[in-house]
N, C-alpha and C positions, 0 to 999 in steps of 0.2 A: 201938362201936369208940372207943378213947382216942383223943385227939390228939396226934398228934406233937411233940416239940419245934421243930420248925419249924411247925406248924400254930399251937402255944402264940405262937410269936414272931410269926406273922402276928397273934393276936387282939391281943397287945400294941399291936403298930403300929397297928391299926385304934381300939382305944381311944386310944392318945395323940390319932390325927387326930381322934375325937369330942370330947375335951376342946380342943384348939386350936383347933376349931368349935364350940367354944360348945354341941356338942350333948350330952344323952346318950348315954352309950357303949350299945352294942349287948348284950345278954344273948346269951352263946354254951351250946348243948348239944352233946353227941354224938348225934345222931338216927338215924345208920345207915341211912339214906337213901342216896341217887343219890350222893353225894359219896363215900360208900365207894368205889365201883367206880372214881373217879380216884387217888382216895387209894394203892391199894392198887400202884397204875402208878407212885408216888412222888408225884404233881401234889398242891400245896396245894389248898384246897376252903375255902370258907367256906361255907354256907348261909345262907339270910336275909339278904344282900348284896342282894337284890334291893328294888325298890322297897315293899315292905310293911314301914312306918316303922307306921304306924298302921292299925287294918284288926283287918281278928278273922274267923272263921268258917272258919280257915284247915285246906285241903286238903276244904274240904266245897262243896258248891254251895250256899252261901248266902257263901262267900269274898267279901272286900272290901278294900280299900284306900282311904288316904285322899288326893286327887291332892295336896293339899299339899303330900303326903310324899315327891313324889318328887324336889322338887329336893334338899332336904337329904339324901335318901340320895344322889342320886349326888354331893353334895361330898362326901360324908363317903367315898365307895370312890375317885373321882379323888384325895383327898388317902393314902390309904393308899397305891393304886399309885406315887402319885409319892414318897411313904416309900420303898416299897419298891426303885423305878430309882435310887433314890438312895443306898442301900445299897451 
């Protein structure tokens, strides 16, 4: 499934808040996954918002994440939403 042009303007926004955080921006796909089935209700979706910054093995039982990683991702989604209320 493509992304929406709203889907498009959320990756936007979440890339400016990785560059104003100093982080790197987030690599986005369409994977047709579980986010479909909001998508399709109209609801934005991002995947990979969640705390796997670093980590590998993913969607297998050998998955991993790196704790580090989880405060930098949640600045990086609090500053997208506050993008976004601010809209």
């Amino acid at each position: 499934m493509m992304p929406s042009s709203r889907t498009e303007g959320m990756i936007e926004l979440m890339k400016e808040a990785a560059a104003a955080l100093g982080q790197v921006p987030p690599t986005f796909a369409s994977t047709g996954e579980a986010q479909t089935l909001t998508t399709w209700e109209g609801c934005l979706c991002l995947s990979w918002t969640a705390v796997v910054l670093w980590g590998g093995g993913y969607h297998s039982n050998k998955e991993y994440l790196v704790l580090s990683s989880i405060e930098q991702r949640f600045q990086l989604i609090l500053k997208t939403i506050t993008a976004i209320a601010g809209r």
